[in-house]
N, C-alpha and C positions, 0 to 999 in steps of 0.2 A: 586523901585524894580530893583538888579541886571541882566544884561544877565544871569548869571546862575539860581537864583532864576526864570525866566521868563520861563528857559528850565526844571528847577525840578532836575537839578544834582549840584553836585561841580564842582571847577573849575578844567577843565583840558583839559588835550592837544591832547587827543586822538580823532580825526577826528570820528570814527565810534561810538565812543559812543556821540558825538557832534549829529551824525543823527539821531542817536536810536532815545534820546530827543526827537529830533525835531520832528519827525516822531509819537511819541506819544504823544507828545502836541497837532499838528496837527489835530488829533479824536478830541480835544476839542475845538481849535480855528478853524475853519471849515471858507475857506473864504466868502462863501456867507453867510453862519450864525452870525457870527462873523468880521466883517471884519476890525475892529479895533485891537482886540485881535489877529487876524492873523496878521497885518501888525508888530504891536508890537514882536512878535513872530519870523515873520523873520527878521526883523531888530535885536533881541538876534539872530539869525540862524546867521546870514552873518557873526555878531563883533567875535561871540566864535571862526567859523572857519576859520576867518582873525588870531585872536590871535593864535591858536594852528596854523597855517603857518608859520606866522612870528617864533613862535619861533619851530618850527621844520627848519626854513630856518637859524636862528640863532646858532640853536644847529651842521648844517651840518658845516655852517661855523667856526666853531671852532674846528671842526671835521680835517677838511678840511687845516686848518692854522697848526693843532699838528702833522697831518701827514707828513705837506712840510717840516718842521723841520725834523722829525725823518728820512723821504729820502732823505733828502737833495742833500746827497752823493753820493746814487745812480742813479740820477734824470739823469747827463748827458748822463751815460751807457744805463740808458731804455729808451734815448731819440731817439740813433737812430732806436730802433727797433717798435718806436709808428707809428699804423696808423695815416695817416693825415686823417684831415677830408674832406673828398670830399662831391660836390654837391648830388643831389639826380638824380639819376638816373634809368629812369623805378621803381620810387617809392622806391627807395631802396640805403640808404647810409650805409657809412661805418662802422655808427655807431649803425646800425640793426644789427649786426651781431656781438656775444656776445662768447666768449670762454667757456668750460667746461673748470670744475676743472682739469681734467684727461684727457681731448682729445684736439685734435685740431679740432675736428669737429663744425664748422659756426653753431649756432644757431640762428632762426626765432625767434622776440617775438610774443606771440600770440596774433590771431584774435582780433579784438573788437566785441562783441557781438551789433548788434542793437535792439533800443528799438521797444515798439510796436506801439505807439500813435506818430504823428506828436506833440502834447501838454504840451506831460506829459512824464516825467524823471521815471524811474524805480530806486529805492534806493533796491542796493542790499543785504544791512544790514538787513533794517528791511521790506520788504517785501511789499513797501507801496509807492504809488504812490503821488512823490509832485512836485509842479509848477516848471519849468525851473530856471534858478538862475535870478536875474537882472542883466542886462547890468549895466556897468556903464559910466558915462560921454563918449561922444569921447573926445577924447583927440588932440592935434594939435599934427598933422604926418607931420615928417618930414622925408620922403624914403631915405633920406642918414644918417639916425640916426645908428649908429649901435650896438644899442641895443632892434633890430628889434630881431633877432634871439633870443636873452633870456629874453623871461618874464620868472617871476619867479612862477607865482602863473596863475591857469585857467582863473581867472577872467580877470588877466593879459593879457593872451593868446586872448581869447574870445575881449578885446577891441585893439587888435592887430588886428584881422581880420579886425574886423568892420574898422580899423581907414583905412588899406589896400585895402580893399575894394569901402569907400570914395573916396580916391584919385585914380580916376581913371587912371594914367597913370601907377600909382602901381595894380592897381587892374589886368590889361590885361597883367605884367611880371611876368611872371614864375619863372624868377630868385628871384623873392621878396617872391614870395609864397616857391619857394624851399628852402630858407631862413630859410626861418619859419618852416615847416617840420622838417628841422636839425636840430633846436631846443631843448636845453637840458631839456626843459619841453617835449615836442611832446615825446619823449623816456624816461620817467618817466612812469614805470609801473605802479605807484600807480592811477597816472592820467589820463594813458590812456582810460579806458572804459568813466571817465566824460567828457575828451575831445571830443571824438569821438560823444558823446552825443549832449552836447553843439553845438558844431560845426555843427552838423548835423540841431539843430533847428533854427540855424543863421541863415544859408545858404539859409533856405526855403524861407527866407523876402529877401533875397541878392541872387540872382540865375544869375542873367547876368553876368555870367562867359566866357571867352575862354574858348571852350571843351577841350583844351590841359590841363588846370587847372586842369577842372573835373577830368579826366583821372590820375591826378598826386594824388589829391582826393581818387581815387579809388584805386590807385593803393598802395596808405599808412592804406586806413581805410577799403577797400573792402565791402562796402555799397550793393553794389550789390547784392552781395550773402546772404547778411541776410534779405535784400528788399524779395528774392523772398522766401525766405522760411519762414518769415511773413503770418500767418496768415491771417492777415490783407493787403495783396499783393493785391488781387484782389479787393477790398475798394477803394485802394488808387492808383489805378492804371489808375485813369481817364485821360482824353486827355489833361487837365489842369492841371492835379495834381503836383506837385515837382517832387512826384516818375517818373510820365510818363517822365516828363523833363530830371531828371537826365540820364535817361535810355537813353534816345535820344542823351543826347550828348556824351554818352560814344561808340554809336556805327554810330554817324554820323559827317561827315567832321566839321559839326560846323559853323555860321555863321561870318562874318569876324568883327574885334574891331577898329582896327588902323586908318578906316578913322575917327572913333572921335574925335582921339586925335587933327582935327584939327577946331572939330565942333564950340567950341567958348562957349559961356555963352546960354547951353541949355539945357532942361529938358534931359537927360540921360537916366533917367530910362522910363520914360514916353518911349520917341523915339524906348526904348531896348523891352519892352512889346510889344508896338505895332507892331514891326518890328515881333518880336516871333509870335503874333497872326497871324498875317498875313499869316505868314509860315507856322504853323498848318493848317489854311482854306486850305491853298494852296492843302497841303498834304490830306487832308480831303477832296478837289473838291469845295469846298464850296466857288466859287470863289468871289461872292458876298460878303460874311464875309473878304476874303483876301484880296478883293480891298476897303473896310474898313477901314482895318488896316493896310495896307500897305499906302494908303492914308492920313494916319491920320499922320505914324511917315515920311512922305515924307514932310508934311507944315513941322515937326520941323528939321527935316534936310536934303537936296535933294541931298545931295552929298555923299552918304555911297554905292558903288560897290550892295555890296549885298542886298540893298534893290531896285537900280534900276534893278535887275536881276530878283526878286522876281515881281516885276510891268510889267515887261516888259513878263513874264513868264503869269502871270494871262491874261493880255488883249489879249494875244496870244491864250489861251484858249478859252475866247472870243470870237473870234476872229473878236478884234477890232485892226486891222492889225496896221491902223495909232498912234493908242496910244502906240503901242508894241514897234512900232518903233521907236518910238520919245524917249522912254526908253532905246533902248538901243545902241541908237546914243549918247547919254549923257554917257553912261556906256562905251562906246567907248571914247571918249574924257577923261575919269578919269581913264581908266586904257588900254592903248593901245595896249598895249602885249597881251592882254586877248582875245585870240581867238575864245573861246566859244559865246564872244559876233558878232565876224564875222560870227558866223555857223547860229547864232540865227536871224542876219539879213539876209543870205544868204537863212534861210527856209521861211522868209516872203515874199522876194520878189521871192522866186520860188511859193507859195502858193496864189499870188496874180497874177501871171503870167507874171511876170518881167522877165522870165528867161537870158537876156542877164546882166541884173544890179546882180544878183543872181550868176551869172558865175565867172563877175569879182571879188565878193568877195570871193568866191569857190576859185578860183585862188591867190586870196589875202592869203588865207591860205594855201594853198600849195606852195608856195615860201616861207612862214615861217618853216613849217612842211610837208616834201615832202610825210611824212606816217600818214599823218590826213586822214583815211576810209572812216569819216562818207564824208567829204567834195571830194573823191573821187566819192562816189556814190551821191550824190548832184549834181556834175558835169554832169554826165552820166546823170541822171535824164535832168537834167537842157537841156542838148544836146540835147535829146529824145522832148522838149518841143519847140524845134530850132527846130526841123526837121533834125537834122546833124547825121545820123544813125553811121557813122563811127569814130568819135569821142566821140560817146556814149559808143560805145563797147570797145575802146580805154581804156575811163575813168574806166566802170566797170574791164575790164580785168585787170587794176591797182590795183585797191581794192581788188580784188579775190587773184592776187599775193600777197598781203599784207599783205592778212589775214592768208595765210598759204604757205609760199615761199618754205617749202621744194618738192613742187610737182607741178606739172602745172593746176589740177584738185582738187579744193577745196572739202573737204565734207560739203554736204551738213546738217544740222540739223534735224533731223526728224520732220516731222511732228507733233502737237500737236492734239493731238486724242480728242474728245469731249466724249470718256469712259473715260475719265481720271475725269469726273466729279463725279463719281460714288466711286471713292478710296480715298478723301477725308474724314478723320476721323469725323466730325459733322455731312456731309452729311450721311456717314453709320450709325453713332449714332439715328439722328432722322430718319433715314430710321428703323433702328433696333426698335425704340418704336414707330411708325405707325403701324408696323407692330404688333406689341406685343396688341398693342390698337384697331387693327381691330379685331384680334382674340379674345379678350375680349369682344368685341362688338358681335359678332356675337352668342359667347356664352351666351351673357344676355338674346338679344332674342332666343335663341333657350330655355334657359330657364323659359322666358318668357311664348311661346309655352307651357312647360311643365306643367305650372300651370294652363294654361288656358284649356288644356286640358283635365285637372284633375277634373274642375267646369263641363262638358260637357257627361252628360249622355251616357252610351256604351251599347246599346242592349244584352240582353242576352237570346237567344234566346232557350235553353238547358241546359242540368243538367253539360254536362261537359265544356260548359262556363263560368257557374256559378263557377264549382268548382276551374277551373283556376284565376276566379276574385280575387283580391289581395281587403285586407282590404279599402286602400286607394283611391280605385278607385270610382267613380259615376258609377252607372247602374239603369239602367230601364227592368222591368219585367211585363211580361203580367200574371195575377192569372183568375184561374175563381174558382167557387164555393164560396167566401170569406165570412165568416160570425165570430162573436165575439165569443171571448170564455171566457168570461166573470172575464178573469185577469186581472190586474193592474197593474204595475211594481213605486212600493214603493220607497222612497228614506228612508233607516231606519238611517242611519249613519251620519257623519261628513264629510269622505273622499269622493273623486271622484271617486274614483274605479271602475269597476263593485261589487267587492264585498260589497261595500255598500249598495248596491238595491239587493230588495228581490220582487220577486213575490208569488203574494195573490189573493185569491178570492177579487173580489171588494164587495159582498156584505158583507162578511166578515172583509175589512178594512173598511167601510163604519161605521157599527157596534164599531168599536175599531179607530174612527176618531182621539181621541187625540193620539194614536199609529203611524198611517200611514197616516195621511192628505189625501189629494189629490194626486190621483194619475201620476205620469211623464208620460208616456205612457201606451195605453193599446195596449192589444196583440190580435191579429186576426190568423186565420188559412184559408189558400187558397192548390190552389193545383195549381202546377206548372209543367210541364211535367210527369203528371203522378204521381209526388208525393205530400205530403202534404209540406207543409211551412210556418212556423211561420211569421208572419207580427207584427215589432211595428209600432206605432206609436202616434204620441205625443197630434193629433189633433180633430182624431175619426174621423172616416169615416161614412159618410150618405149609410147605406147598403140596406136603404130601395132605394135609387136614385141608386145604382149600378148597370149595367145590368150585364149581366150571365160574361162576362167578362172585367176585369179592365186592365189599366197598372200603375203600380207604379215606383216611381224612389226614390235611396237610396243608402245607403251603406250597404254591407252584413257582418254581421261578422259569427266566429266560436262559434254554440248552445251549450252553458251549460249544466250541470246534470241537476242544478234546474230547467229552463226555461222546457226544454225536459219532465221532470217529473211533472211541474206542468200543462200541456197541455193536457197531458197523462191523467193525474186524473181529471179534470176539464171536460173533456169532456167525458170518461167512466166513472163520478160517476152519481150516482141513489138515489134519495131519496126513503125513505123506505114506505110513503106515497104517496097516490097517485098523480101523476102529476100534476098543478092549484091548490092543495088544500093550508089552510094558514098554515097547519103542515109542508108540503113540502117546501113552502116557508120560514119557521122557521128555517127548515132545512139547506138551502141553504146559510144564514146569518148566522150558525154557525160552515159550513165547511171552517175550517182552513188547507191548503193544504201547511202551512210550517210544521206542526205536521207530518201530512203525509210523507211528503219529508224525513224528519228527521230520523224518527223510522221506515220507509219503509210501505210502501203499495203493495197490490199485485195486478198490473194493468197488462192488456195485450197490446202487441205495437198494434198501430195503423193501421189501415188498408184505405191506402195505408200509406206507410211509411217515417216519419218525416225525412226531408233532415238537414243533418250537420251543416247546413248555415241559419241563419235566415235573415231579410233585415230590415233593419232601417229604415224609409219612413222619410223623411227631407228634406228640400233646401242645395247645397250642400254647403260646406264650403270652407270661401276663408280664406287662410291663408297669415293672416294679417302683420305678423314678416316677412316672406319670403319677401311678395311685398316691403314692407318697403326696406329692405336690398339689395332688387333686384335696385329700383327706386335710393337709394342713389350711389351703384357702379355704374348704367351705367351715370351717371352724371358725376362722378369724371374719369373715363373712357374717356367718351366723352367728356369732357375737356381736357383731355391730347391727345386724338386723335385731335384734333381741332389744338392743340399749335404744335404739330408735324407735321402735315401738313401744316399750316401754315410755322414754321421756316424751314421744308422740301423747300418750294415752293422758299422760301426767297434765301433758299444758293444753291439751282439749277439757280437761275435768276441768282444770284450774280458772281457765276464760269461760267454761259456763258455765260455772258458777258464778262467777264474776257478774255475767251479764244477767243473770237471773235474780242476786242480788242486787243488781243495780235498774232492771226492772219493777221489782218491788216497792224498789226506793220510789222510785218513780211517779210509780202508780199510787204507793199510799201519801205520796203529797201531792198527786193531783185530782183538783176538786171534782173533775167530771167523773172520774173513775168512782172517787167517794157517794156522788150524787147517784 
């Protein structure tokens, strides 16, 4: 099977239809699914867009040969007016910068867009995410080659790096890297978004760079800027990640390379990590982790500046004075000049109370640097610890001139206020949802309260208590006279309504049982301030155990025509025979008072008179949906209240300490405090 038969197309030279392919074979050879079929796949991927290079690189070249012919003539005329090519400079040569047809105005090419994944390549064709390219072989670098500046092809490019990279004494010059950069590939538009790509996912396995590199890095591909507006920023933005690193050495001095070049036949990269880790802990506090790894790349090589600086810094922390010092007594002997390393021994033996061995190095750096501050006020310090009051003041009042010569009376700094903890943006944030979280809290229980209240029977001691009672509420009512009156409140229908229930004589529904069952509640009449009032209830009342008066509890609703009318008639009707007899009783089993209700009867009211409101006798209701809903917000609530006070608690510790430390600072380098 041909490369093209493997992709599904004919042959041809067109790079983006080469990825299309690829890109839709890929759905079928799947590498974990697949992973022969994939391999086959890409090995057709690499050979098609090897082929369509080479001969687009062939076709330019002929391009290229017809046109020197056709200018030939004019070649010496436009020769003096060509840019040369110059190095790159702040990221930018000469040959960024591109003419309009019609202007002379300098054009930028544009940005490179970054991908999103550390892993995975974005094909902007077809829309479809596939693996990085393979590397191929290194190759044997030779840094005076000079055909370092032009590959021809990415892959080219791409083992350019790496081989640059290798060789370390190539790797830490700039002029090799800016080499590269002017590269008639690096300024190929077509290839610019792949390299940028590429490049970026090399770099991640190869990071021990000079930060001058970085920066030349950035300054060609602007990585930065699509870092942070990634998505994916804050993922990949950990204390170890590439992203954090990169970031770091674009905005920090960077750690030093050149004493390797004399380190010999030694692990490199091992020494280069370790040293890095070390330096994170450092940064981090985490001294322990940095005397680790500081420790670790000091067995493979003890002679690098910056990592006895870094050792000598941690045990200082410590403060294990004699290890500091013996660090940076070595640091002293490999770079002499280096005066940060006299201040550094000049604070241990004032911190240990050497102050006369502390002076003379103090003094060592002011014959070098007559305007070194810190080693002024060191001095004064150091004097103050002699006992020699007037050579303290001496010292200080140097530094004071130093620091601001045009006047005799320095300004002072202001104070650092401990409300300044308070106008930090996180701390307002979690201040803002504690806040937000109490006041939800407070409302759960209050509506809490509200339910519970509502199960909690309310006296009702009169008619116009009662009348003010709301549907909803629990009450308790004192009745006396209370006796049955002999209805049943029916369930005739399907729905829930009230209008589904009908009230009936019971002896009547009793008679007509396959109609009316059993009745829901019966109805009683009492008298409650004076007036009558209807009582259901669902369970029957023992009226014979009742005394003359009861109390009931319930809910009252607003009486009905029917209920009203059937109480009316049930209690003014008469049987036509005499009272006890079984005609009367015959009687009374075939008064049906929905007939009644219906086609009207002529009843007279009540005497006293039936109140508006009748009362439902029941245990009250708890409503089951509310508590649910109530119990799950104040959970999720009071979680969020818990994490806000908690990371409240976290970044108030965190800022005063801060300022309390940086207080200190303060004050032990200010000479009046000292005096």
């Amino acid at each position: 099977m041909t490369i093209w038969e493997r992709l599904g197309i004919r042959p041809t030279n067109d790079v983006k239809a080469i990825k299309r392919a690829y890109a839709k074979q890929l759905k079928i050879h799947h590498p974990e699914e697949d992973p022969q079929g994939y391999q086959a796949l890409r090995e057709a991927f690499d050979a098609a867009l090897s082929l369509a290079k080479q001969q687009a690189i062939r076709e330019e070249s002929a391009a290229e040969a017809e046109d020197k012919l056709q200018l030939h003539s004019a070649e010496d005329t436009d020769q003096q007016f060509a840019l040369p090519r110059s190095p790159l400079v702040h990221g930018r040569s000469t040959d960024e910068l591109q003419f309009g047809e019609n202007t002379e105005t300098l054009v930028t090419p544009p940005r490179l867009p970054l991908f999103q994944a550390d892993e995975l390549l974005w094909d902007e064709d077809t829309e479809t995410l596939v693996p990085p390219p393979k590397l191929p072989p290194h190759m044997d670098f030779d840094p005076d080659d000079s055909s370092l500046g032009n590959p021809r092809t990415t892959a080219d490019l791409i083992a350019t790096v790496t081989a640059l990279y290798d060789h370390f004494p190539s790797r830490i010059s700039p002029d090799k890297w800016i080499e590269l950069l002017n590269s008639e590939m690096m300024w190929n538009v077509e290839y610019m978004l792949e390299i940028s790509k590429d490049l970026f996912v090399v770099l991640q396995n190869r990071r021990y760079l000079p930060a001058e590199i970085w920066k030349l890095f950035e300054s060609f591909f602007h990585w930065e800027e699509y870092m942070r507006e990634s998505p994916l920023f804050d993922q990949y933005r950990g204390v170890h990640s590439f992203w954090s690193y990169y970031l770091r050495q674009l905005r920090e001095p960077g750690l030093g390379y050149e004493s390797l070049l004399q380190a010999g036949d030694i692990d490199i990269e091992a020494f280069l990590a370790s040293r890095d880790q070390g330096y994170v802990a450092l940064i981090q506090n985490d001294l322990k982790q940095a005397e680790k790894h500081l420790k670790h790349a000091y067995s493979l090589f003890p002679a690098d500046p910056d990592l006895l600086r870094l050792l000598g810094e941690c045990y200082l922390r410590l403060r294990e004075y004699e290890k500091a010092l013996s660090y940076f007594d070595q640091f002293v002997l490999l770079v002499p000049d280096e005066l940060n390393a006299y201040l550094y021994r000049a604070r241990i033996f004032h911190d240990t109370g050497q102050f006369s061995r502390s002076l003379e190095e103090c003094k060592l750096i002011t014959s070098r640097c007559l305007d070194h501050y810190e080693a002024w006020i060191l001095s004064g310090q150091n004097y103050i610890g002699l006992g020699d009051q007037r050579h303290a003041e001496e010292s200080f009042q140097h530094a004071l001139q130093m620091g601001k010569p045009s006047s005799e009376e320095p300004k002072l700094k202001k104070p650092l206020k401990t409300s300044k903890l308070f106008f930090k943006k996180r701390i307002l944030a979690f201040m803002l949802i504690w806040i937000i979280t109490s006041i939800l809290l407070l409302s759960c229980y209050h509506y809490y309260g509200n339910l519970t209240n509502l199960m909690k029977p309310v006296p009702a001691s009169n008619v116009q208590a009662l009348e003010q009672t709301q549907e909803q509420n629990y009450i308790s009512l004192t009745l006396s006279k209370l006796r049955d009156t002999g209805i049943g409140k029916y369930k005739t229908g399907l729905g829930k309504d009230e209008d589904a229930y009908v009230y009936q004589n019971q002896a009547f529904a009793f008679v007509h049982y396959g109609k009316y069952g059993d009745a829901d509640a019966n109805v009683y009449l009492g008298e409650f301030d004076g007036y009558n009032m209807i009582v259901l209830n669902t369970t029957g009342l023992d009226l014979e155990n009742i005394q003359h008066k009861t109390t009931v509890q319930g809910y009252v609703h607003p009486i009905n025509a029917e209920l009203r009318s059937a109480v009316t008639e049930m209690l003014q009707w008469k049987p036509e025979h005499p009272k006890g007899t079984p005609e009367a009783e015959l009687e009374l089993y075939s008064k049906n008072l929905i007939t009644h209700f219906q086609f009207g009867s002529k009843v007279k009211p009540l005497k006293p008179e039936i109140l508006t409101k009748y009362i439902e006798v029941r245990a009250p209701i708890k409503n089951t949906t509310a508590y649910r809903k109530l119990i799950a917000g104040f959970i999720i609530v009071a979680l969020a209240w818990l994490y806000s006070s908690y990371m409240l608690l976290t970044e108030l510790r965190r800022n005063y300490r801060m300022i309390r430390y940086t207080k200190g600072k303060e004050s032990k380098n200010d000479p009046h405090t000292i005096a």
